[in-house]
C-alpha positions as CSV (number, residue, x, y, z in Angstrom):
1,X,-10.5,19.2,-5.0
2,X,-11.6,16.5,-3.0
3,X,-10.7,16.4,1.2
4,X,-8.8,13.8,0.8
5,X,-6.3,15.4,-1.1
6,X,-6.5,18.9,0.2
7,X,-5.0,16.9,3.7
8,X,-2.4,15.7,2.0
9,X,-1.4,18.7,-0.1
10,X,-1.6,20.4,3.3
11,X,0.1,17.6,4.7
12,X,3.3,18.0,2.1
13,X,3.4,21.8,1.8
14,X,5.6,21.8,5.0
15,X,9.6,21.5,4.2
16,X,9.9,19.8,7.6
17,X,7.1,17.1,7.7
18,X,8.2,16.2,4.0
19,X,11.7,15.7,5.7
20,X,10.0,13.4,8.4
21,X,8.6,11.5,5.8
22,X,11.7,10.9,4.3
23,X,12.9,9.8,7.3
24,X,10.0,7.4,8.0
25,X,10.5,5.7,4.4
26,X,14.5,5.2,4.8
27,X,13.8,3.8,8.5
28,X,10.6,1.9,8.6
29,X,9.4,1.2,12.3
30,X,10.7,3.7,13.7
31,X,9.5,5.2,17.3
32,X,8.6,8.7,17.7
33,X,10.8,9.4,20.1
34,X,14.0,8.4,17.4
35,X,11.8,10.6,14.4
36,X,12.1,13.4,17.4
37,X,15.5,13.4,18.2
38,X,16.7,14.0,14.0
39,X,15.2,17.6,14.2
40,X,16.0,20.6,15.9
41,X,12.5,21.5,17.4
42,X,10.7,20.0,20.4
43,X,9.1,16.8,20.5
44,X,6.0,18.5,20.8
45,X,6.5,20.0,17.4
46,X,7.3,16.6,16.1
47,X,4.1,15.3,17.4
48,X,2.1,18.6,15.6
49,X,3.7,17.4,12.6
50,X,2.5,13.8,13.2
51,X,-0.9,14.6,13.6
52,X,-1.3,16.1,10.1
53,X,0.6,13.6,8.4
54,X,-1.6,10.7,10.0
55,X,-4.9,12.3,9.6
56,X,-3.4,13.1,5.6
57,X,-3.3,8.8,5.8
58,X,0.4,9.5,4.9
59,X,2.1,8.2,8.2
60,X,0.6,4.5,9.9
61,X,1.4,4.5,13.5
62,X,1.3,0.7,14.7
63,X,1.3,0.9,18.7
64,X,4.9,-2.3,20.1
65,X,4.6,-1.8,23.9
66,X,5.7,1.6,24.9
67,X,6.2,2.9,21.5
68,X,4.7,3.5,18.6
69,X,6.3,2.7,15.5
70,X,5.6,4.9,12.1
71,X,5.3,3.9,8.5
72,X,5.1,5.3,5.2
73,X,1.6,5.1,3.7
74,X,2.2,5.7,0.0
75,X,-1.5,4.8,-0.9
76,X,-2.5,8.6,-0.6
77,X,0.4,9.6,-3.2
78,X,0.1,7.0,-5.3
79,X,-3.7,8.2,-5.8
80,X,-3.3,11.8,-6.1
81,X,-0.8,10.9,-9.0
82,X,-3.3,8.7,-10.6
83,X,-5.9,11.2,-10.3
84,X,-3.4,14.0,-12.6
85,X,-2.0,11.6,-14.8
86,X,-5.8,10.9,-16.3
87,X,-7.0,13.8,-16.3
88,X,-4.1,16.2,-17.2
89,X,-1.5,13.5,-18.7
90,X,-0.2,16.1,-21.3
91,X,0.7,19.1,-19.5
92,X,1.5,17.7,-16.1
93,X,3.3,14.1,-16.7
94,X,6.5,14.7,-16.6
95,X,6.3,16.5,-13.2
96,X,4.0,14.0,-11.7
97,X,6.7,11.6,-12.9
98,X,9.7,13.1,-10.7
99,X,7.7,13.5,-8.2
100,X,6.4,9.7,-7.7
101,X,10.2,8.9,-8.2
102,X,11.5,10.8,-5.8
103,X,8.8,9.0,-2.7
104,X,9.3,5.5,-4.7
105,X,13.4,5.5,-5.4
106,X,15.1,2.7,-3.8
107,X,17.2,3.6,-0.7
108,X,18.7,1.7,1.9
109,X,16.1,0.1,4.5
110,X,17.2,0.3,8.2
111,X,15.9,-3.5,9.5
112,X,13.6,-2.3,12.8
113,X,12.5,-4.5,15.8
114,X,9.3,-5.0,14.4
115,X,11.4,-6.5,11.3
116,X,11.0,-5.5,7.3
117,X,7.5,-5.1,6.5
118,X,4.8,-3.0,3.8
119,X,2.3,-1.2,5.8
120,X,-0.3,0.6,3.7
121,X,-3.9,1.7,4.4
122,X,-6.8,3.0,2.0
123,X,-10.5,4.1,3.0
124,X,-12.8,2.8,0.3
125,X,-16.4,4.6,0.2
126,X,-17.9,0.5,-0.4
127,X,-19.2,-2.1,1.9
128,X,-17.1,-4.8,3.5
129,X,-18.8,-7.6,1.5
130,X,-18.0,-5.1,-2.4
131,X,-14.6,-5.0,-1.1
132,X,-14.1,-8.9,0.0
133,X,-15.8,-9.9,-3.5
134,X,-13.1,-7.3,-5.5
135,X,-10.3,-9.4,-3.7
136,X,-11.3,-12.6,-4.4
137,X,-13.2,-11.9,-7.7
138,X,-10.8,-13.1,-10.8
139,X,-13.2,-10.5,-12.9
140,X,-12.2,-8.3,-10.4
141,X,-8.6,-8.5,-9.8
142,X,-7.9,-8.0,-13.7
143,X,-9.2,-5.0,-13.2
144,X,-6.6,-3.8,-10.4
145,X,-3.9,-6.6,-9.7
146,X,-1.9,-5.6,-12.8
147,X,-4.0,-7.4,-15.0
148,X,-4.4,-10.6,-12.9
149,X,-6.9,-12.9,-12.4
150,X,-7.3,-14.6,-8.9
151,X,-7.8,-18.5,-9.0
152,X,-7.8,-21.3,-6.5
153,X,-9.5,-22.6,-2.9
154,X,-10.6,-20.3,-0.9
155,X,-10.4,-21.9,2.0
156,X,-7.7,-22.3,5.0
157,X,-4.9,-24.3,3.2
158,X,-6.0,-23.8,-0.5
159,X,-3.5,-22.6,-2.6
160,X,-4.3,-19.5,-4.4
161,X,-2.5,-18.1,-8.0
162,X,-2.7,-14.6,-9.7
163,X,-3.1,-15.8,-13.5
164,X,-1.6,-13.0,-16.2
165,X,-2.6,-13.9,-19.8
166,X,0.4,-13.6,-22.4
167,X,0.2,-11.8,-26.0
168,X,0.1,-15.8,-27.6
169,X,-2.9,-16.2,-24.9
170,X,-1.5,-18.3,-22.7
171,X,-2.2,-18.1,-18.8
172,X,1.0,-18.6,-16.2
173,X,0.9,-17.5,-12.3
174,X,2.4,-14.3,-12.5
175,X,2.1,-15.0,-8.1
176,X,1.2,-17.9,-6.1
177,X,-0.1,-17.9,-3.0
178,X,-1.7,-20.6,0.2
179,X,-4.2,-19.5,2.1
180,X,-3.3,-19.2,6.2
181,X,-6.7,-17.3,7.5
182,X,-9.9,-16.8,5.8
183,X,-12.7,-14.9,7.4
184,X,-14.9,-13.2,5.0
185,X,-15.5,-10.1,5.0
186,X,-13.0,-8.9,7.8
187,X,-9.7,-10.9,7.3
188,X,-7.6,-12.9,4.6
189,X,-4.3,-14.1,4.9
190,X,-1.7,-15.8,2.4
191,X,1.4,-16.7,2.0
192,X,3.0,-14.8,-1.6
193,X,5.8,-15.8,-4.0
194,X,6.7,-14.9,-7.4
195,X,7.4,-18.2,-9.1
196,X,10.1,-16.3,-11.2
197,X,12.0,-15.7,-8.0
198,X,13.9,-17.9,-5.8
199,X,12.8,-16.0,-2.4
200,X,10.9,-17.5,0.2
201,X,7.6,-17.1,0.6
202,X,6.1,-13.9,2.3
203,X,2.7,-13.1,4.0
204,X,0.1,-10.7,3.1
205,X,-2.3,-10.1,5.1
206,X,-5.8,-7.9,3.8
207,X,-7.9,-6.3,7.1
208,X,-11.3,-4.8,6.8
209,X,-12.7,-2.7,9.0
210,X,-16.3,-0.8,8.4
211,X,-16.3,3.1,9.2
212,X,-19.1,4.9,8.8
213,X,-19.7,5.0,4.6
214,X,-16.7,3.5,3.7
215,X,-14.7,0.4,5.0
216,X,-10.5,1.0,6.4
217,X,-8.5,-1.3,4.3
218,X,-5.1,-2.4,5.5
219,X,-2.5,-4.4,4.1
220,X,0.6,-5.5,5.6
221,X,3.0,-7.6,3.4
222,X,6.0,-8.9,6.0
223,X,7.9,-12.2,6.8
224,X,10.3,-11.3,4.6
225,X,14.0,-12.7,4.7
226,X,15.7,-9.8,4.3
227,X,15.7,-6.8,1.6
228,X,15.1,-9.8,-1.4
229,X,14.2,-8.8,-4.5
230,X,11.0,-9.2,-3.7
231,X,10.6,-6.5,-0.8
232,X,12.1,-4.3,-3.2
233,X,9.8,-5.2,-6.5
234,X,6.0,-4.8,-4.1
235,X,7.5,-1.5,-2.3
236,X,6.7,0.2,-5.6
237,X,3.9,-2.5,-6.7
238,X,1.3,-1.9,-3.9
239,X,0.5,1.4,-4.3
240,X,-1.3,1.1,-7.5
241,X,-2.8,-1.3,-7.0
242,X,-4.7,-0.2,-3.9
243,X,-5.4,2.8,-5.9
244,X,-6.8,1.1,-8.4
245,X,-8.9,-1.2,-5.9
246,X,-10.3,2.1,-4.8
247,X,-11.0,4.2,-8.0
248,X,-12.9,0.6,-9.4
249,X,-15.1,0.2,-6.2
250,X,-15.7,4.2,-5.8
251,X,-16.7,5.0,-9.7
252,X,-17.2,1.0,-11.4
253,X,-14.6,2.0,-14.0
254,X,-10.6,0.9,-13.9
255,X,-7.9,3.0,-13.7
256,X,-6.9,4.5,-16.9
257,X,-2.7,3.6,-16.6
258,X,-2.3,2.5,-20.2
């Protein structure tokens, strides 16, 4: 078993830090101090906790002023769960199933000061310029972006659309997008809409940042009005995605979902 997932097996084998997380995904945003104050130990053992679920990539702390606001990083989940389904689908499925429900089931979301917002992060053993290309490659995306193919301008105010091919053949803009900042290979921003809904448009943003052999990707996906149906349909498409991104740059091959 890889490091990566030894942390965050580590990470979950505590009753208490799997409560914290439960905590941090009904209640995005919220400050250390508030995470504290739900349990019955000192905030010293809340900040012990902490520190093994951020360095398990499973809590995003996002410094606003004097506090520092926490988020669910599903990424790490959503890969270990990719990893069993393929190579043990038969035996282990069904528990793999539950158990991706139970971090993925809708519950109510607590609007913070920072406001509603997706906050993931992945570290992807590539290069800056790999990873940029796999985002803006329509070869590419098919690969990871549930089976879309990125078209458009890349350029600042170039309208960008995630094409998805139908069983008759035909091609329709499964998501739409303009483009607000483009900075290749360390930051792209775009607006996002599905043209099936009637939400206003939200903003993704993609940042790279090199470390060492592999490159930090985040992705925040916020400006939303609201809990629309569309903060409630990417809270449960993100994370495979971003696996997938990873598991295509780290071994050439797609994830095997089907």
């Amino acid at each position: 078993m890889n490091n990566e997932a030894d942390r965050v097996f580590k990470a979950l084998s505590d009753p208490n830090r799997r409560a914290m997380l439960d905590r941090i995904r009904d209640r995005p945003g919220l400050n250390v101090g508030e995470l504290a104050a739900e349990f019955p130990f000192s905030r010293y053992a809340t900040m012990k906790h902490l520190r093994v679920l951020e360095t398990a990539d499973l809590v995003i702390p996002r410094r606003d002023g004097r506090h520092k606001r926490l988020h669910l990083n599903a990424v790490p989940l959503q890969s270990i769960y990719d990893r069993w389904i393929s190579e043990y689908r038969a035996h282990w499925a069904a528990t793999l199933t539950s158990l991706k429900r139970e971090f993925e089931k809708e519950t109510r979301i607590m609007p913070t000061a920072t406001g509603l917002q997706h906050l993931y992060v992945v570290y992807i053993r590539t290069t800056s310029e790999r990873l940029w290309e796999a985002l803006t490659s329509p070869t590419m995306t098919r690969q990871f972006f549930h089976g879309t193919a990125i078209e458009g301008d890349f350029e600042v105010g170039g309208t960008l659309s995630y094409m998805k091919t139908g069983d008759d053949g035909t091609n329709s803009a499964a998501l739409v997008g303009k483009v607000l900042e483009f900075d290749p290979p360390n930051r792209l921003v775009l607006t996002f809409e599905f043209p099936s809904q009637t939400d206003a448009p939200s903003q993704v943003s993609y940042d790279l940042e090199p470390a060492g052999e592999v490159v930090k990707l985040t992705v925040t996906h916020d400006g939303f009005e609201g809990e629309t149906e569309t903060y409630r349909m990417v809270r449960q498409g993100w994370p495979p995605i971003l696996s997938g991104l990873k598991t295509l740059l780290e071994t050439g091959e797609p994830l095997p979902l089907g």
